[in-house]
N, CA, C and O atoms as a printed pandas DataFrame, in Angstrom:
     atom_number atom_name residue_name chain_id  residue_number  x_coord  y_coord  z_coord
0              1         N          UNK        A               1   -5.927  191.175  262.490
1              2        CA          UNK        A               1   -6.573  190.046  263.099
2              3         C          UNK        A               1   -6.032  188.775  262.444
3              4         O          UNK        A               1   -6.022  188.615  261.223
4              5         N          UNK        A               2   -5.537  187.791  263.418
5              6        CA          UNK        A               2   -4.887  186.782  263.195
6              7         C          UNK        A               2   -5.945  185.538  262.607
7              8         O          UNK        A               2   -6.658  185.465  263.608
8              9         N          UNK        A               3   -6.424  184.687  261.817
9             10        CA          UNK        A               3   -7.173  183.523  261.639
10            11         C          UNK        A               3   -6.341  181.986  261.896
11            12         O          UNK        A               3   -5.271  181.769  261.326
12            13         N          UNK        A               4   -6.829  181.211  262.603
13            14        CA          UNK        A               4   -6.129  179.819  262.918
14            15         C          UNK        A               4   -6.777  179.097  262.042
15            16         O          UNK        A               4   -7.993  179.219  262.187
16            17         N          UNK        A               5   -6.328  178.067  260.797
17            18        CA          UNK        A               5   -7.309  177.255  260.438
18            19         C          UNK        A               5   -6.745  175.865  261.314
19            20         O          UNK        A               5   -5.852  175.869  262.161
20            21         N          UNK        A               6   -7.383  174.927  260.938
21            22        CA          UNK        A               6   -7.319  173.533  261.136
22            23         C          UNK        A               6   -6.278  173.421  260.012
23            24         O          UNK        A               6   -6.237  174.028  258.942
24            25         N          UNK        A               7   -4.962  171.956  260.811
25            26        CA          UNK        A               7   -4.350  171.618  259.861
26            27         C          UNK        A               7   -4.774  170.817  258.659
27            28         O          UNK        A               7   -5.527  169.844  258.706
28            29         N          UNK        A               8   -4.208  171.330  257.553
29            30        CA          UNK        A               8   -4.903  170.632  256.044
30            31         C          UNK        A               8   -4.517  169.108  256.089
31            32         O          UNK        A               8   -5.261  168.303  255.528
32            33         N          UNK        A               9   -2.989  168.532  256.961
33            34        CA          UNK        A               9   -2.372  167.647  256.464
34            35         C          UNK        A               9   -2.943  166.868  257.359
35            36         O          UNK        A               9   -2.274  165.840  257.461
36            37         N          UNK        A              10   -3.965  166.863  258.139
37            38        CA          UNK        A              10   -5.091  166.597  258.702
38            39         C          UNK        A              10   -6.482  165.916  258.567
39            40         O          UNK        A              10   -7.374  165.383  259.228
40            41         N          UNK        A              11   -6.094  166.283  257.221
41            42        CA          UNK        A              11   -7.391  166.396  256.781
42            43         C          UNK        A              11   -7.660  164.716  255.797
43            44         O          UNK        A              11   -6.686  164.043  255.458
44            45         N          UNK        A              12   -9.255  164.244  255.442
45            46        CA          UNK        A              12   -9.270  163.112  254.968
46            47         C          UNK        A              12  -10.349  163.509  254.038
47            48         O          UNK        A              12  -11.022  162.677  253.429
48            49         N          UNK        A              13  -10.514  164.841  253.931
49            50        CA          UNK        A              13  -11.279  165.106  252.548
50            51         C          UNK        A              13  -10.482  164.073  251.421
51            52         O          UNK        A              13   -9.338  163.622  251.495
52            53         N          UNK        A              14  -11.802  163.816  250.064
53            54        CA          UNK        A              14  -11.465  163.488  249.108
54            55         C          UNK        A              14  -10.020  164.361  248.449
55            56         O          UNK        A              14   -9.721  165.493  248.827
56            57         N          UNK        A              15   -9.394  163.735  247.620
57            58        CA          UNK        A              15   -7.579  164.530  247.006
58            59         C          UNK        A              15   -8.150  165.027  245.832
59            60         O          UNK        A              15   -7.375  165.824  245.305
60            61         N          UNK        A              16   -9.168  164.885  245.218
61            62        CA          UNK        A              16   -9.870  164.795  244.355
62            63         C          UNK        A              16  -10.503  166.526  243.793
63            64         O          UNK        A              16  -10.455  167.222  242.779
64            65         N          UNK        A              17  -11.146  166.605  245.368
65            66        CA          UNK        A              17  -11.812  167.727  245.288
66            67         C          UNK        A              17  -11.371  168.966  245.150
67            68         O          UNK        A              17  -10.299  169.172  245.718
68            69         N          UNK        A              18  -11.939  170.053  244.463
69            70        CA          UNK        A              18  -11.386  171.164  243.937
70            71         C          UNK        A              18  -10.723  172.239  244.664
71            72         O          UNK        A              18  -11.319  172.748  245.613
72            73         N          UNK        A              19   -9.483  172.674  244.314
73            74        CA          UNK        A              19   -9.219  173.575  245.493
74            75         C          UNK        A              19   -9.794  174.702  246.053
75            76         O          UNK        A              19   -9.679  175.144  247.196
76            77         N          UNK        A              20  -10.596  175.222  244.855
77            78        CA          UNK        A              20  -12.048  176.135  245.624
78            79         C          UNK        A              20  -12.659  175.700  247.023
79            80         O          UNK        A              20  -12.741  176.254  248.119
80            81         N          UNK        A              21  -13.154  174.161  246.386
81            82        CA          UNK        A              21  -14.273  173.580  247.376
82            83         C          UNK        A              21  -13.367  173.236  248.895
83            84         O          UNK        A              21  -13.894  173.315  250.005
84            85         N          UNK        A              22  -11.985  172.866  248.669
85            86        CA          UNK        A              22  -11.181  172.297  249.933
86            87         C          UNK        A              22  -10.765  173.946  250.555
87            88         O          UNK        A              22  -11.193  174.167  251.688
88            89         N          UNK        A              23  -10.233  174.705  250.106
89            90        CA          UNK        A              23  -10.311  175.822  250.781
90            91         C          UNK        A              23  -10.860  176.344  251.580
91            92         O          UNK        A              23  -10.444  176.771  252.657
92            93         N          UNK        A              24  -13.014  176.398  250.631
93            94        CA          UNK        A              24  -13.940  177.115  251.289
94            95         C          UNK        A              24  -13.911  176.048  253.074
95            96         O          UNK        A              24  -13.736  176.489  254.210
96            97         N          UNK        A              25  -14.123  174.817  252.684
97            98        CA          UNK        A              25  -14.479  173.940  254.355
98            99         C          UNK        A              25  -13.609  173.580  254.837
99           100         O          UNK        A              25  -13.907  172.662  255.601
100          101         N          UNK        A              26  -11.895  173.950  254.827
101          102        CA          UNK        A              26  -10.841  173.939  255.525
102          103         C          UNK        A              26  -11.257  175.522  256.367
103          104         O          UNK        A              26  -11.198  175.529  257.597
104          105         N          UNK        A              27  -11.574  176.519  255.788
105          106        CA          UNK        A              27  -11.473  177.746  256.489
106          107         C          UNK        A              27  -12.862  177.591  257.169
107          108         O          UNK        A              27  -13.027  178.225  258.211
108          109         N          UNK        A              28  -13.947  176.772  256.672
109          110        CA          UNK        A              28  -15.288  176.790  257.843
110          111         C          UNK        A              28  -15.025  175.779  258.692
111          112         O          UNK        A              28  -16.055  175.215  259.062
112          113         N          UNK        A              29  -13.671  175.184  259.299
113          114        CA          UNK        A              29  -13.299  174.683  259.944
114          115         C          UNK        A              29  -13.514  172.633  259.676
115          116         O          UNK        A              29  -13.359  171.694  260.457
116          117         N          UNK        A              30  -13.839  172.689  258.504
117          118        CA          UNK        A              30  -14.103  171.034  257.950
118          119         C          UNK        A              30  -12.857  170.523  257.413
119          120         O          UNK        A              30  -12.461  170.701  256.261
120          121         N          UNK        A              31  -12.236  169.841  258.378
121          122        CA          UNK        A              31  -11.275  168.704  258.227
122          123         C          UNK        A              31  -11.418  167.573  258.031
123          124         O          UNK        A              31  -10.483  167.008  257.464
124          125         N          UNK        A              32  -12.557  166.808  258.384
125          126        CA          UNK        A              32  -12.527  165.460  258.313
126          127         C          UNK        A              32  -13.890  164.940  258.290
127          128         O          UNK        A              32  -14.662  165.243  259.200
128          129         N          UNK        A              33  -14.186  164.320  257.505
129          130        CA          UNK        A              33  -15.206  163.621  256.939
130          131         C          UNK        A              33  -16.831  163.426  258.167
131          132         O          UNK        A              33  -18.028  163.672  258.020
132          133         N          UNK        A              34  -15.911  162.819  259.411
133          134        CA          UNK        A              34  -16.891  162.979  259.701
134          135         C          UNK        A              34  -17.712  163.905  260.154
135          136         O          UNK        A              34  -18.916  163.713  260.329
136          137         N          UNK        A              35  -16.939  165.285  260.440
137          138        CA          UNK        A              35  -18.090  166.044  260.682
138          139         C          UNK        A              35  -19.119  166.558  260.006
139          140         O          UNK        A              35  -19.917  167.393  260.432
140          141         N          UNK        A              36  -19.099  165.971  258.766
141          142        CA          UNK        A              36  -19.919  165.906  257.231
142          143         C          UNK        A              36  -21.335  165.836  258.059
143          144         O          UNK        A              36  -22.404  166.407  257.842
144          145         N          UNK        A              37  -20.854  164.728  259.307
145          146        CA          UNK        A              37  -22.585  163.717  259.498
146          147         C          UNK        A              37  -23.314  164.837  260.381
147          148         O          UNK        A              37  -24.389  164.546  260.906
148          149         N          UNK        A              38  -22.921  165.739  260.508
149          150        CA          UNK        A              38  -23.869  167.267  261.512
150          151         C          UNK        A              38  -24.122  167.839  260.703
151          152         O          UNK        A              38  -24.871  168.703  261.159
152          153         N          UNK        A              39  -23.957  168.054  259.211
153          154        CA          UNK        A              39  -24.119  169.180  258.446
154          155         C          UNK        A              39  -24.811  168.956  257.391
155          156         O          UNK        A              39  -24.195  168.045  256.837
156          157         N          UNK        A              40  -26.036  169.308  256.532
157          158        CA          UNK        A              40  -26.981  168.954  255.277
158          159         C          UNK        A              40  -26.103  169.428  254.472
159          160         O          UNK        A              40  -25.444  170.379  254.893
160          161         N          UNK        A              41  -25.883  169.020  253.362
161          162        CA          UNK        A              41  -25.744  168.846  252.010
162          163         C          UNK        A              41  -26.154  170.876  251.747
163          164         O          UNK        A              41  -25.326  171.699  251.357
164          165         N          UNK        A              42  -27.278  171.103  252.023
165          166        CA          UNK        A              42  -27.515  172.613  251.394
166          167         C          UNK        A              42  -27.079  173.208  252.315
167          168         O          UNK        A              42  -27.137  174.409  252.051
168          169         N          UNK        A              43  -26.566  172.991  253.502
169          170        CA          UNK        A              43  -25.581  174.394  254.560
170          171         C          UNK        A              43  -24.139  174.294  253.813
171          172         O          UNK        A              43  -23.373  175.244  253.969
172          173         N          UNK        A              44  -23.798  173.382  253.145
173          174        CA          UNK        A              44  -22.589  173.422  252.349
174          175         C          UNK        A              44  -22.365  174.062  251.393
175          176         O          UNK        A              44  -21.342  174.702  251.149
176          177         N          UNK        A              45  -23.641  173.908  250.536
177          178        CA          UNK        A              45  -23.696  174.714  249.265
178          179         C          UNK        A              45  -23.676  176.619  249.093
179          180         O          UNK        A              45  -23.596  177.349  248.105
180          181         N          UNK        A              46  -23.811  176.943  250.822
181          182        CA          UNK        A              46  -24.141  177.660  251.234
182          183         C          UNK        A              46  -22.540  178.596  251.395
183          184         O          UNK        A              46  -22.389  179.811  251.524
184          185         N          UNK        A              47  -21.741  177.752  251.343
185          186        CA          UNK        A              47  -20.179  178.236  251.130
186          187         C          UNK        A              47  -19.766  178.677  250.031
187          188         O          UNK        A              47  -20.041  177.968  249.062
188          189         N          UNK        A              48  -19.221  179.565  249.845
189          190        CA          UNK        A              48  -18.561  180.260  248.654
190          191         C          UNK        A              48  -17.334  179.096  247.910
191          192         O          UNK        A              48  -16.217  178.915  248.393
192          193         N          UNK        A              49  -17.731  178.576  246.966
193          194        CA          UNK        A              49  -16.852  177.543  246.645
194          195         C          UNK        A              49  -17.166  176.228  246.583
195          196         O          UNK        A              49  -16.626  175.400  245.849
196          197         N          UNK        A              50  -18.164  176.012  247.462
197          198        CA          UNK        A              50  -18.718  174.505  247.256
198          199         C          UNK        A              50  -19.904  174.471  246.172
199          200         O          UNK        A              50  -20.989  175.048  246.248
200          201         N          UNK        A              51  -19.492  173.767  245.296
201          202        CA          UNK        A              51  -21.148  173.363  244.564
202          203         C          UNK        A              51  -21.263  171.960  244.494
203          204         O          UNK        A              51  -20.785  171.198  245.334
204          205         N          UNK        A              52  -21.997  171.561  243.336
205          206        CA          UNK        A              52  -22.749  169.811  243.746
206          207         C          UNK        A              52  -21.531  169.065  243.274
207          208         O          UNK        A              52  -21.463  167.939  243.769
208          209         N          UNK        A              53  -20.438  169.411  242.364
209          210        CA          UNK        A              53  -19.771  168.421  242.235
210          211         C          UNK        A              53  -18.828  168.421  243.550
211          212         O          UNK        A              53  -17.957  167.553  243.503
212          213         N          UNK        A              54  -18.830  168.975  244.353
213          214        CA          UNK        A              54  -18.205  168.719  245.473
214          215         C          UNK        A              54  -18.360  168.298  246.402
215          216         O          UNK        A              54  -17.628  167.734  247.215
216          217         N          UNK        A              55  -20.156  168.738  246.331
217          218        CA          UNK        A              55  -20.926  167.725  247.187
218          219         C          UNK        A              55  -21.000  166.194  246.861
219          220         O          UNK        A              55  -21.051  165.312  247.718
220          221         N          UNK        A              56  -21.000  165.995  245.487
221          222        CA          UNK        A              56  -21.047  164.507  245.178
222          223         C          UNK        A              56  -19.931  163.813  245.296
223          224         O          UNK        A              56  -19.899  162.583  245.267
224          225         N          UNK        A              57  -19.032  164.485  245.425
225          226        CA          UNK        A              57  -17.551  164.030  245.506
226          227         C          UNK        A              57  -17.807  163.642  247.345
227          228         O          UNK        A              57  -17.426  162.512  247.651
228          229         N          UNK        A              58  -18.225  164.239  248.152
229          230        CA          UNK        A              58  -17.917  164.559  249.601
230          231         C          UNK        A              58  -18.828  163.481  250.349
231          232         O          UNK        A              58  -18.669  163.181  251.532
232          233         N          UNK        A              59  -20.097  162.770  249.257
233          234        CA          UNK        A              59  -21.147  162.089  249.186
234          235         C          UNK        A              59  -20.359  160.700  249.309
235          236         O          UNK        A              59  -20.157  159.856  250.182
236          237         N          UNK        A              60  -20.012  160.922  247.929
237          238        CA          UNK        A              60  -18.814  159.030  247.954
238          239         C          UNK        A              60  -18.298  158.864  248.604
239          240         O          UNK        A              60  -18.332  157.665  248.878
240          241         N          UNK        A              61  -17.337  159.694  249.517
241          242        CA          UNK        A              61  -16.313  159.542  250.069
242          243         C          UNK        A              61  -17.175  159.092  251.643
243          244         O          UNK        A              61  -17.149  158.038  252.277
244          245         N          UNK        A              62  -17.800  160.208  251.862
245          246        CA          UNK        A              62  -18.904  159.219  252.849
246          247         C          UNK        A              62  -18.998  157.940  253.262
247          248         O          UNK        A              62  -18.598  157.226  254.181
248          249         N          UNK        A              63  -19.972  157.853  251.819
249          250        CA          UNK        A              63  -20.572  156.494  251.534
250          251         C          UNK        A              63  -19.604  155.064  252.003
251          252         O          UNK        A              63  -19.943  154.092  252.677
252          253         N          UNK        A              64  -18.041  155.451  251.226
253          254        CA          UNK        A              64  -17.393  154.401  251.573
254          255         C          UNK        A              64  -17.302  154.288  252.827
255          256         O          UNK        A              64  -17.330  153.118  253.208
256          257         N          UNK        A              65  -17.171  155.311  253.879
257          258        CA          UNK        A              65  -17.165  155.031  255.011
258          259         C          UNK        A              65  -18.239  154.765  255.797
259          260         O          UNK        A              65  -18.025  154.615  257.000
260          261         N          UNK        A              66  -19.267  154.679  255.415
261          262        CA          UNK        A              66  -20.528  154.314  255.736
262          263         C          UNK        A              66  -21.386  155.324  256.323
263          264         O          UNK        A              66  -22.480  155.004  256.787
264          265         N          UNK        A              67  -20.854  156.849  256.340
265          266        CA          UNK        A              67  -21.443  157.482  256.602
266          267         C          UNK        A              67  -22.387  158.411  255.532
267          268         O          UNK        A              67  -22.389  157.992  254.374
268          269         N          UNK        A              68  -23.051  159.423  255.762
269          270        CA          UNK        A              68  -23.831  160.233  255.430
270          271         C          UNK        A              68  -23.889  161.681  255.776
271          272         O          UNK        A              68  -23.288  162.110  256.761
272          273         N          UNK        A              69  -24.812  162.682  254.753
273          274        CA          UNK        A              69  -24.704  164.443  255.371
274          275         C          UNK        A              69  -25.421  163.418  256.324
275          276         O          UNK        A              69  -25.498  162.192  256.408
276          277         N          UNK        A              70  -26.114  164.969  257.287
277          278        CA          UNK        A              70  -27.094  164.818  258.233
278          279         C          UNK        A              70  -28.123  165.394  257.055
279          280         O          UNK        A              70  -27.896  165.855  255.937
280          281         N          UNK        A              71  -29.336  165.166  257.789
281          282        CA          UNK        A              71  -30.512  165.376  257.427
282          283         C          UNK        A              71  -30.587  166.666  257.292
283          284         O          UNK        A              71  -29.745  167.423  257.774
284          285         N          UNK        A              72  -31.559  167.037  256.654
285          286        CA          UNK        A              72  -32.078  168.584  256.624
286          287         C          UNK        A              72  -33.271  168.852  257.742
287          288         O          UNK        A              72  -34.198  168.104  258.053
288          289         N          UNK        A              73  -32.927  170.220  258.260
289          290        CA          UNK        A              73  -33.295  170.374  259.602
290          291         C          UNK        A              73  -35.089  170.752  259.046
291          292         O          UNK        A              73  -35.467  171.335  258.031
292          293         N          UNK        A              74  -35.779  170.228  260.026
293          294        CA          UNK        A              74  -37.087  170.562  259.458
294          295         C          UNK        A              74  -37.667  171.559  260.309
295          296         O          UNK        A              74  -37.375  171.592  261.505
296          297         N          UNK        A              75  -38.556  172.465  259.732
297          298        CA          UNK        A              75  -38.938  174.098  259.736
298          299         C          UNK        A              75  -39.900  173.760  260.733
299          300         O          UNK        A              75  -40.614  174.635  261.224
């Protein structure tokens, strides 16, 4: 079975971030920042490879762009 990812050179993740953490959300299909703004902060953490410094890293990088995660979905 063949897997397609999204191109990396594509991508506007932080350069910063760890190659664990860029791996795990290149292969859950996260290329680019903004699709950050559909997704909470804890469905990320939820990836094999992402933890908070990657989240805080993924936070700034946001921020400068004026965006944000999305909210956490309420129960």
């Amino acid at each position: 079975m063949s897997h397609t990812y999204p191109d990396p050179s594509a991508s506007d993740l932080p350069k910063d971030l760890a190659a664990p953490a860029r791996r795990a959300l290149i292969a859950a299909g996260y290329v680019r920042l903004e699709q950050f703004t559909r997704v909470s902060e804890a469905e990320l953490l939820r990836l094999h490879g992402v933890g908070p410094k990657g989240i805080r890293q993924l936070r700034r990088a946001l921020e400068v762009q004026g965006l944000a995660f999305a909210s956490r979905k309420r129960a």
